[in-house]
C-alpha positions as CSV (number, residue, x, y, z in Angstrom):
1,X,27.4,2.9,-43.5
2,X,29.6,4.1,-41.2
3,X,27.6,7.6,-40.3
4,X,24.9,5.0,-39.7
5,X,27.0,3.1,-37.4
6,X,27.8,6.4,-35.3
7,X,24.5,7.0,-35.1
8,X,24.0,3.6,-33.6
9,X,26.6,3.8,-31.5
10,X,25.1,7.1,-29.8
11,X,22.1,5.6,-29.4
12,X,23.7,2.4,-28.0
13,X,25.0,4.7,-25.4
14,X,22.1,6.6,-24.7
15,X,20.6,3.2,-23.8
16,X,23.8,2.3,-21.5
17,X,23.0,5.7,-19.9
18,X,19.3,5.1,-18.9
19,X,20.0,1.1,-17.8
20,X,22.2,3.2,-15.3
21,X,19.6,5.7,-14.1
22,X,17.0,3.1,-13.8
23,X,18.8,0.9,-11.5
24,X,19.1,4.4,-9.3
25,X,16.4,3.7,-6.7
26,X,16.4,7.8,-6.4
27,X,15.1,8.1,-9.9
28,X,11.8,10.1,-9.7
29,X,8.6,9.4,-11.6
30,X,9.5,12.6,-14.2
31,X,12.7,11.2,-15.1
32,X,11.2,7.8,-15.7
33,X,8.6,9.2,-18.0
34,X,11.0,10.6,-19.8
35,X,12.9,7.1,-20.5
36,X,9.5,5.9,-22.5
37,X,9.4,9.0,-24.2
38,X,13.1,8.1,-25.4
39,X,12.2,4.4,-25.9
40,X,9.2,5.1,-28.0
41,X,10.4,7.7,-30.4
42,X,12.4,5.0,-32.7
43,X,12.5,0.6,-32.7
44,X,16.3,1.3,-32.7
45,X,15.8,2.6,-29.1
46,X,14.2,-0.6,-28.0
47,X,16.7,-2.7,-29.6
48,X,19.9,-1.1,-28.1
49,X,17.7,-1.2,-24.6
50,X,17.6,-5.2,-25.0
51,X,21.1,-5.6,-26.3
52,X,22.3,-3.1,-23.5
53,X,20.4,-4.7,-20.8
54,X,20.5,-8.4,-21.5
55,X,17.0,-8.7,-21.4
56,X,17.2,-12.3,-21.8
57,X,19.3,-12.6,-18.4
58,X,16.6,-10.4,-16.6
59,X,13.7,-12.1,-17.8
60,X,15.1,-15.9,-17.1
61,X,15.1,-14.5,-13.7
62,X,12.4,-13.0,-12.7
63,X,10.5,-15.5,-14.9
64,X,8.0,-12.5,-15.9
65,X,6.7,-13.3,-12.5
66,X,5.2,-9.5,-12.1
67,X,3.2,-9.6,-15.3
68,X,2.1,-13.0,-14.6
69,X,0.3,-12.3,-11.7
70,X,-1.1,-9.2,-13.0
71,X,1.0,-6.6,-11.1
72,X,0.2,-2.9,-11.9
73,X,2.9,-1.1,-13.9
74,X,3.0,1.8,-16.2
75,X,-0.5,2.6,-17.7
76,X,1.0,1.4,-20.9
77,X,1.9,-2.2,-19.9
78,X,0.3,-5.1,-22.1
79,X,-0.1,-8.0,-19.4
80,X,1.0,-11.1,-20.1
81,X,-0.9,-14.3,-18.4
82,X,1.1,-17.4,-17.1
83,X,0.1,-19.3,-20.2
84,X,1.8,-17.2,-22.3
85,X,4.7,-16.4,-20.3
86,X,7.5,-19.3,-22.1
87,X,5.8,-18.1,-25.7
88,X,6.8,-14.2,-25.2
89,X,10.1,-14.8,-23.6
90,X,10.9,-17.0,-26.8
91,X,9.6,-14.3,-28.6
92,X,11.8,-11.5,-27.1
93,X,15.0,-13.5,-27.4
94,X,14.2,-14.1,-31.3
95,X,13.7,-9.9,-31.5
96,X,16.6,-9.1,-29.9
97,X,18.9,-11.3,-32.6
98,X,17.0,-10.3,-35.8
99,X,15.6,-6.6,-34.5
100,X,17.2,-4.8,-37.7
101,X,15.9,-6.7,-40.4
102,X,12.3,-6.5,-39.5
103,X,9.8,-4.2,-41.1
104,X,7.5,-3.1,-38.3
105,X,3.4,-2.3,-38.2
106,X,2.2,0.0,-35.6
107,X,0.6,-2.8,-33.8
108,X,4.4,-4.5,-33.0
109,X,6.2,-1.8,-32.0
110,X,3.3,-0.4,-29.7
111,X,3.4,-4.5,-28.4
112,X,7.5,-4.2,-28.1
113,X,7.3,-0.5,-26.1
114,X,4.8,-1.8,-24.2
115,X,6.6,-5.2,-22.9
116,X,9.8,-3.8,-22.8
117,X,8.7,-0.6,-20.4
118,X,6.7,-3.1,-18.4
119,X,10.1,-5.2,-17.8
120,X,12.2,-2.8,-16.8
121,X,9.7,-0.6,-15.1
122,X,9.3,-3.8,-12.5
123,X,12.8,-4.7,-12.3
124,X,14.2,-1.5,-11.6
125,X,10.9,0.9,-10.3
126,X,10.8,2.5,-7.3
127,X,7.4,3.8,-7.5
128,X,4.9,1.1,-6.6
129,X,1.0,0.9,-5.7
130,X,-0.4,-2.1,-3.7
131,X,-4.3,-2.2,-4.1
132,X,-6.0,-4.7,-1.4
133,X,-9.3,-6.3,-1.9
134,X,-11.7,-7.4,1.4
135,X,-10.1,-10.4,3.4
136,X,-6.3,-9.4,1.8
137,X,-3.4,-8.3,3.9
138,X,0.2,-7.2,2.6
139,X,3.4,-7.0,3.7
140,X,6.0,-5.3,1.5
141,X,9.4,-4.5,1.9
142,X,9.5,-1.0,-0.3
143,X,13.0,-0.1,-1.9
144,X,14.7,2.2,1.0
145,X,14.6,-1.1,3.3
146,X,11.0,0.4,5.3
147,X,8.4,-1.9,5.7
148,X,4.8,-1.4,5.1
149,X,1.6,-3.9,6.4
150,X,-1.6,-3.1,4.4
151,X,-5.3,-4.0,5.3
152,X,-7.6,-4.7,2.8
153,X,-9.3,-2.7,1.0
154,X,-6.5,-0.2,1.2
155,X,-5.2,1.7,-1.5
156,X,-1.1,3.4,-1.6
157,X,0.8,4.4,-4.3
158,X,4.9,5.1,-3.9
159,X,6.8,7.8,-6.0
160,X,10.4,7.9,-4.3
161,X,13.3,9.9,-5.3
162,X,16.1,11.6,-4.1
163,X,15.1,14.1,-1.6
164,X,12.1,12.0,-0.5
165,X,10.0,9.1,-0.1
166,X,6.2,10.1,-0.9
167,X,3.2,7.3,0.2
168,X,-0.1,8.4,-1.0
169,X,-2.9,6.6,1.1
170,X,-6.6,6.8,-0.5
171,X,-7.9,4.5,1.5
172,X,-7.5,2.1,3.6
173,X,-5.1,1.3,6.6
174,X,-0.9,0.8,6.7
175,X,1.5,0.2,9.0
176,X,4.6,1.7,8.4
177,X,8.1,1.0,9.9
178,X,10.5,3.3,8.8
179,X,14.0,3.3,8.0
180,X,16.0,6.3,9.3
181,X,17.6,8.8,6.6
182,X,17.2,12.5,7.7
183,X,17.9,13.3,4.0
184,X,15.4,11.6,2.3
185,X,12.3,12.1,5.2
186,X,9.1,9.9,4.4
187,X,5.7,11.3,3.9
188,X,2.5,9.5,4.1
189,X,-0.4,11.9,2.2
190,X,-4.1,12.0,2.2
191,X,-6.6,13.8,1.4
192,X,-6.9,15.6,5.3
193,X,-3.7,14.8,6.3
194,X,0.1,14.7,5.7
195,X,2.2,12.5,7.8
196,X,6.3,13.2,8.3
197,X,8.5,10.5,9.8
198,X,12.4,10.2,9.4
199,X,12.9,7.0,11.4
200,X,9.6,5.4,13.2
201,X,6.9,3.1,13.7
202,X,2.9,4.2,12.7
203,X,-0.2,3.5,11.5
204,X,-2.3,5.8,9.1
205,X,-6.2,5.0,8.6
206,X,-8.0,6.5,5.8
207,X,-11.7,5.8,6.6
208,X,-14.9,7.8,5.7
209,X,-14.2,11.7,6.1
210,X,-11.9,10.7,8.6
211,X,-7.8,9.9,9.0
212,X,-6.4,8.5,12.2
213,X,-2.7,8.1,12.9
214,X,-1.1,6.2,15.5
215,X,2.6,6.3,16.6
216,X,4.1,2.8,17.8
217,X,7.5,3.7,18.0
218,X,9.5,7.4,17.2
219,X,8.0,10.5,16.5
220,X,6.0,11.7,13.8
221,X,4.6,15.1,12.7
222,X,0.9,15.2,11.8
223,X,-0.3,18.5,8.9
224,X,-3.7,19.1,8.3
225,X,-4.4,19.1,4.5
226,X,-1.8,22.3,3.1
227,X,-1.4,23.8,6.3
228,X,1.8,25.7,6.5
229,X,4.5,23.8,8.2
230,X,5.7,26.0,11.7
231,X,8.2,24.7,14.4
232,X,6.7,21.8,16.2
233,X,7.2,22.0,20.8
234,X,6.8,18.9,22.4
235,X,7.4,18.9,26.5
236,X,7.0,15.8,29.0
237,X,3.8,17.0,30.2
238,X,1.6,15.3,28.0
239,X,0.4,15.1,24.2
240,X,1.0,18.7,21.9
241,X,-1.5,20.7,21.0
242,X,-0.6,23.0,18.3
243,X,-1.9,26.3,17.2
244,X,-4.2,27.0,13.7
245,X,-1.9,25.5,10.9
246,X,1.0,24.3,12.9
247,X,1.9,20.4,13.0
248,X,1.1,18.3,15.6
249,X,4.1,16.4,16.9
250,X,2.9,12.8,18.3
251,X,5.5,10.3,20.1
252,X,4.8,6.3,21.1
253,X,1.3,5.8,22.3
254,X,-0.5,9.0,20.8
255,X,-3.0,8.8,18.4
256,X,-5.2,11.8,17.0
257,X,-8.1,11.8,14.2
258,X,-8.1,14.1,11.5
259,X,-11.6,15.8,10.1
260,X,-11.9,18.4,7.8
261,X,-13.8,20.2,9.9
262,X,-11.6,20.1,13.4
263,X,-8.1,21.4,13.4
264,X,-5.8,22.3,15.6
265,X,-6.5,18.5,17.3
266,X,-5.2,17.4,20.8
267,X,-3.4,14.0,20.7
268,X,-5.1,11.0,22.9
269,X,-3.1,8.3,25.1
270,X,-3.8,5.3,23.5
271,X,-2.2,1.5,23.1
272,X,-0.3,1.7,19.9
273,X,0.2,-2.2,20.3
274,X,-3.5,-2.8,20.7
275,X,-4.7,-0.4,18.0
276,X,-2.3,-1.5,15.7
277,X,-2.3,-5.1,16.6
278,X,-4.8,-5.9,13.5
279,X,-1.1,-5.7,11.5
280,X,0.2,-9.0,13.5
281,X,-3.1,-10.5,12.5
282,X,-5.8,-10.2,15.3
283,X,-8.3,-7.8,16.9
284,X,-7.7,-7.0,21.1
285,X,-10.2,-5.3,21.9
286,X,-10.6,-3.7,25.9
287,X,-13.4,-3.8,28.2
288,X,-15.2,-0.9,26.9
289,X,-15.7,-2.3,23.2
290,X,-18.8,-2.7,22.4
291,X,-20.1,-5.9,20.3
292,X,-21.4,-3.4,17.4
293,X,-17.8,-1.7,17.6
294,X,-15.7,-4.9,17.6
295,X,-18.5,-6.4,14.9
296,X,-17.4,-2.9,12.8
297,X,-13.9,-3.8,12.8
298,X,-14.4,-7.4,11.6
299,X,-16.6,-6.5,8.9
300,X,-14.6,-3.6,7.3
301,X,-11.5,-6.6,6.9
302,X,-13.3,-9.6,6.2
303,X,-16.0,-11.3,3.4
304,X,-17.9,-12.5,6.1
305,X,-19.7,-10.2,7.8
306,X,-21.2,-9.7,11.2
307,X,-25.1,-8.4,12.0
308,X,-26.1,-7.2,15.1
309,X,-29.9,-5.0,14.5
310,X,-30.6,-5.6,18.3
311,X,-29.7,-2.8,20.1
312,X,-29.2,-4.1,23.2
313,X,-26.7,-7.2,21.6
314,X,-25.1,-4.4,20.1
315,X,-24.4,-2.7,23.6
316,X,-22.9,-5.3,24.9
317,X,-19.2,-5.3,25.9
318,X,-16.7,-7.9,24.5
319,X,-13.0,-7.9,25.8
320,X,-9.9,-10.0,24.7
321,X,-8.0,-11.0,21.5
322,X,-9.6,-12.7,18.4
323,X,-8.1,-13.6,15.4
324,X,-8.3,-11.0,12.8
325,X,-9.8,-13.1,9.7
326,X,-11.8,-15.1,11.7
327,X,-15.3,-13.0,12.5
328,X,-17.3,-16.3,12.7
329,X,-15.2,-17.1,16.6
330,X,-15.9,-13.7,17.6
331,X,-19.3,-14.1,16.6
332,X,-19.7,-17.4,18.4
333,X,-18.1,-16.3,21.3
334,X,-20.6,-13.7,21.7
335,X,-23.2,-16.2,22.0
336,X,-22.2,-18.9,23.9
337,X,-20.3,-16.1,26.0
338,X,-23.7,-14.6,26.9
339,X,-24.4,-15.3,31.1
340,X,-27.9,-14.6,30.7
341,X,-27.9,-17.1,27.5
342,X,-30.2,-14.6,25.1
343,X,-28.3,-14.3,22.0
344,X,-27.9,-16.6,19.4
345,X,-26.0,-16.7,16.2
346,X,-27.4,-17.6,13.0
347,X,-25.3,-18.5,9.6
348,X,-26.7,-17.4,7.1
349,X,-23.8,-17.7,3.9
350,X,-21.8,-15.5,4.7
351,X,-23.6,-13.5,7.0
352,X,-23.5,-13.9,10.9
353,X,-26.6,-12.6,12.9
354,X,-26.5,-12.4,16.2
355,X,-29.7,-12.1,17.3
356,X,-32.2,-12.3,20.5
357,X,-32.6,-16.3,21.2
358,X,-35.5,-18.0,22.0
359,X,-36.7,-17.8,25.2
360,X,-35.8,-21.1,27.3
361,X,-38.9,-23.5,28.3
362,X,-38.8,-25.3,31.7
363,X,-39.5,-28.8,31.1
């Protein structure tokens, strides 16, 4: 008895040891997989992890909101639906008082792992991924206090730790305001493009072959694919250009687009504010936007989409602010916005035509 009680006691502090690394926003993905290696190899593990934690406490609180709502966790979560959600809190309260005395199958204990690294993983997780569908925008505050917007259908995944913050873009647009901490800088990756910021404002667009980045605010450092880094020369006479394999260092109003194909790549004057306005929720577009480039923007971010087959609608130039998730005013404006009066729009679900309109008869 009492060796058995020593042996629960280490245990028991073993679990008191990882609540505490868990709560460390620094803790890296490695570290974290090797918590649910620890918390599968006995049911002992997962009972002093519930006693040590107060599971109970944590769970009236966040009122399994995450799992509810069918937030993405460890690839070994079992979701739990709304319905369900006062039955398996019940349920974990009644293990955590008569854990010991059960016998258990494989099926419960995989069930108990499974919940338990979900929990935890969500309370205490740094490492998140936000996955956007057509018509969805998101704005999340990530642990370190930076802030990301997210288009739809964008794609990011977040693995932070102590030396730095990692954002993996597969597709997709963000927006990213950053909080300064020269220790810990934050990267944004792609495919064709790595992204270094300590303290700024940006947006990153992953579209096609193609990755655009815009600086707001700050200073950022732009690395094709796995380019060497090299020392980065930025002078008051206009936008970098760096030599074969070297960053290119952009300030406010810069943007350049990344191809796996061109490299080194001059950085453009732009409006930051107007390229990256889509983030406050509309579309400015300038007197040189063409209805098929406008129409392009609208349809990439919403359900409803915009046709233009006429070439010459398509040519035409629109100007001014829209709002973002509203294609079917843009669409309208075009029409009734025409001088010579020759297009017309035609609804068709959710499609919006614009097409040639029927020549006018004098009456």
């Amino acid at each position: 008895m009492e060796r058995r009680d020593e042996k629960r006691a280490l245990i028991s502090g073993e679990a008191a040891e990882w609540l505490v690394r868990l709560r460390d926003e620094r803790l890296g993905s490695a570290e974290r997989r090797r918590y649910v290696v620890w918390l599968k190899q006995s049911p002992t593990h997962i009972a002093e992890m519930l006693r040590v934690s107060g599971m109970n406490e944590y769970l009236h609180d966040a009122k399994l909101q995450g799992l509810a709502s069918g937030q993405d966790f460890a690839s070994n979560v079992v979701e739990l639906t709304s319905h369900d959600t006062v039955t398996n809190l019940r349920a974990i309260l009644w293990w955590r008082q008569k854990w010991f005395n059960w016998k258990f199958s494989t099926g419960l204990s995989a069930l108990a792992v499974a919940l338990i690294v979900g929990v935890v993983l969500s309370i205490f997780s740094s490492d998140k991924t936000i996955d956007t569908n057509l018509g969805e925008w998101r704005r999340v505050t990530l642990s370190d206090g930076s802030i990301v917007n997210v288009g739809p259908r964008s794609h990011l995944s977040f693995d932070f730790d102590d030396k730095q913050r990692s954002v993996y873009l597969s597709r997709g647009e963000a927006l990213f305001q950053v909080v300064k901490n020269p220790n810990r800088p934050f990267l944004v990756n792609t495919d064709l493009a790595v992204v270094h910021a300590v303290g700024t404002q940006f947006g990153v667009t992953r579209r096609d072959d193609q990755v655009f980045v815009t600086v707001k605010e700050g200073k950022v450092a732009v690395t094709q694919g796995g380019a060497e880094r090299s020392p980065i020369t930025h002078d008051n006479s206009g936008p970098a250009v760096a030599p074969d394999n070297a960053p290119v260092a952009l300030v406010a109003d810069e943007q350049i687009t990344v191809s796996a194909r061109t490299w080194p790549i001059k950085a453009q004057r732009v409006d930051a504010s107007r390229e990256l306005a889509w983030a406050e929720g509309h579309l400015r577009f300038d007197d040189n936007t063409t209805v098929a480039q406008a129409a392009e923007q609208f349809n990439r971010r919403n359900r409803i989409q915009i046709l233009v087959d006429d070439p010459g609608i398509a040519a035409k130039l629109v100007c001014c602010a829209f709002n973002i998730d509203d294609p079917e005013s843009f669409a309208q404006s075009v029409a009734t916005g025409s001088r010579k009066h020759d297009v017309a729009l035609v609804r068709d679900g959710t499609v919006l035509r614009l097409v040639p309109a029927e020549p006018r008869t004098n009456e």
